[in-house]
C-alpha positions in Angstrom: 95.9 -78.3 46.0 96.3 -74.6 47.2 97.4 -73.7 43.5 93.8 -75.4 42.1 92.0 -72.5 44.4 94.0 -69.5 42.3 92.6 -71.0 38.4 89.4 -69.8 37.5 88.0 -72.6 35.9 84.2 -71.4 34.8 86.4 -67.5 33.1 89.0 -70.7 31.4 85.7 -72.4 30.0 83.8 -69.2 28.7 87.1 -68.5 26.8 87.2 -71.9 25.1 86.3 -73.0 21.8 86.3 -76.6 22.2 83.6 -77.7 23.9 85.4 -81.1 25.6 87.6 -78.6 27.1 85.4 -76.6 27.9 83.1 -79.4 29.9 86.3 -80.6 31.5 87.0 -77.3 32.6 83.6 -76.5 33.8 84.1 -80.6 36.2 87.0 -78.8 37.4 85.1 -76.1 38.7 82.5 -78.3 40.2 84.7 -80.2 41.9 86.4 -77.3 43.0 82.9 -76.1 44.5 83.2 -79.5 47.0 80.8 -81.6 44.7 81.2 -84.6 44.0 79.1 -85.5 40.6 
């Protein structure tokens, strides 16, 4: 989990053009953040 805290997942989204990834990126940073949903 210590390697999750290094990625910056909301610079990853900004940089992508797909938006699925980019909305899978952006969960990935919310969760990150402790939220849940």
């Amino acid at each position: 989990m210590d390697s999750l805290n290094i990625i910056d997942f909301t610079k990853l989204a900004s940089q992508q053009k797909s938006i699925q990834m980019k909305m899978r990126l952006l969960a990935l940073a919310h969760f990150k953040d402790g939220h849940s949903r």
